[in-house]
C-alpha positions, 0 to 999 in steps of 0.5 A: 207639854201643852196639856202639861202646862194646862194642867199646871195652870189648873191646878194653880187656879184652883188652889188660888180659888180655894184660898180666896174661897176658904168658907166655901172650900171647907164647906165642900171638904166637909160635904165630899167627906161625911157623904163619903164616910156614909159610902164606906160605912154602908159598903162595910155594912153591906159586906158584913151583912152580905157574909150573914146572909151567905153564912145563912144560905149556906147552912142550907142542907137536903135530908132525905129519910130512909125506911127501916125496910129499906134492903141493902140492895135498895140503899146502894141504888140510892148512893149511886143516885146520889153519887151521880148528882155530885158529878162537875154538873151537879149541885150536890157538893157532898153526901153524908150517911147517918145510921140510925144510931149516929141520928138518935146521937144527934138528936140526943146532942140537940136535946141535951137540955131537955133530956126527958125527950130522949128518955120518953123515946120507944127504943129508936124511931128516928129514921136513917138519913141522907144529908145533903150539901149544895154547891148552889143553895138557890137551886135547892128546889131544882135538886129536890125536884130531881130526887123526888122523880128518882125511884131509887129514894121514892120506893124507900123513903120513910113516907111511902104514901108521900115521898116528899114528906120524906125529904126536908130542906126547910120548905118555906122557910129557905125561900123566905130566907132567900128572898130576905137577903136578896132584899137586905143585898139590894138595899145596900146598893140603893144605899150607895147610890143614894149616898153617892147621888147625895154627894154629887147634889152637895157638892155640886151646890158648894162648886156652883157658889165658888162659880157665882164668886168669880162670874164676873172673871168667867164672862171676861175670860170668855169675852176674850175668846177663851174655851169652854174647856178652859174656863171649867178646867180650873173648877173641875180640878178645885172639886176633885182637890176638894173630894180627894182631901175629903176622900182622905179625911173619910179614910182616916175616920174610917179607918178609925172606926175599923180599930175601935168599932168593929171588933167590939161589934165582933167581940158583941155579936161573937156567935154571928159572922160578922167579920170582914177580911181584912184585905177589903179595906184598902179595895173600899178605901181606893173605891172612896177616893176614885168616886171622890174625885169622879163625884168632885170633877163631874159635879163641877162639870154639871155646876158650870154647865149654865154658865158657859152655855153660848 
């Protein structure tokens, strides 16, 4: 009952305060809501960037090209190989056999505006392929590794003097692809941390000068012996209110820009995956209002530290 009471007494306080204070309040509102509105829309931000780079790395396949000298013998030594990576400890994920017609149609399907570069082929050069897709994109290097120590493709690969010109990932280009969005991943973290450190400095400096309007009651209250708890009770709750009604507006705008913006960037950029499930938003927008308030309460905690000091 008698923490009930106190939380009572603080609310009331703090609602006196932010009535007295209406300049500043606002101010605090309007800090706590655009700093959080910058939180959300980096975090949507960086789940749809987060679903590009994941739709990029999973395009991430092994091609392995097989000699036309190659006996059926030979090629069922290879499926068994390959057959023996796709075990529960495996990376590959699945195997994909392609003759050398299903290859030239392929080929054919890629070309189709430069049709001139099918017709000038001598019959059919393209070699068989093996097209493999991975559980685990970032340890494309590690299964290449393994084939190319595998006699089973290294004596029938269509490059005999080099096996590892025989087997393609997009050397190079993965790696850069990888290292790409894993910084693109870890921007956006920064990104919110600042976004969330910069909320706590505006927020703080907005609670500090509703503590400076009431100085004189905070020395009175504790020349009378109230506690330090007692006196930081009522301006910890005035900065959670304020991040919360913040927190809401931030929601609102939010999800606004949910209806209208995203689907025409969606509908813009329709060849890219862009989308962002649904089911995120009310995760973001209950993370919005648990940071409100943690920012609210703690910038209010660290506002008053000076002024209770002994």
């Amino acid at each position: 009952m008698a923490t009930m009471s106190k939380l009572i007494y603080f609310l009331k306080e703090s609602i006196i305060s932010s009535r007295r204070n209406l300049g500043t309040t606002i101010g605090g509102i309007i800090t706590i809501f655009l700093s959080l509105l910058m939180v959300g829309v980096t975090i949507v931000f960086s789940i749809m960037i987060g679903n590009l780079a994941a739709s990029f790395e999973e395009e991430v396949n092994v091609r392995l090209y097989i000699s036309d000298q190659a006996t059926d013998a030979q090629i069922k030594t290879l499926d068994s190989f390959l057959a023996s990576l796709q075990n529960d400890q495996g990376n590959v994920a699945s195997v994909e056999y392609k003759d050398k017609d299903a290859v030239l149609a392929d080929f054919q399907r890629q070309t189709t505006n430069n049709p001139d570069i099918v017709n000038q082929l001598d019959g059919n050069p393209l070699p068989r392929t093996y097209v493999l897709t991975l559980r685990d994109t970032h340890k494309v290097k590690d299964t290449v590794n393994a084939i190319l120590q595998s006699s089973s493709f290294t004596s029938i690969a269509d490059n005999s003097n080099d096996p590892s010109e025989s087997i393609k990932y997009g050397q190079g280009t993965v790696e850069r692809l990888f290292a790409v969005t894993n910084v693109i991943r870890y921007a956006c973290v920064v990104a919110v941390a600042l976004l969330v450190f910069i909320s706590l400095v505006f927020l703080n400096n907005t609670i500090r000068l509703a503590i400076l309007a009431r100085r004189r009651e905070i020395s009175i209250m504790r020349l009378v012996g109230a506690t330090n708890g007692f006196i930081r009770g009522p301006f910890v709750m005035e900065g959670a209110l304020q991040a919360l009604v913040g927190a809401i507006f931030a929601i609102i705008v939010l999800s606004i820009m949910r209806g209208t913006l995203l689907p025409t960037i969606e509908n813009t950029v329709s060849f890219l995956p862009l989308s962002v499930d649904p089911g995120v938003f009310p995760i973001v927008y209950i993370v919005l209002i648990i940071a409100g308030v943690i920012i609210g309460m703690l910038g209010s905690a660290i506002a008053m530290r000076r002024y209770l000091k002994v």
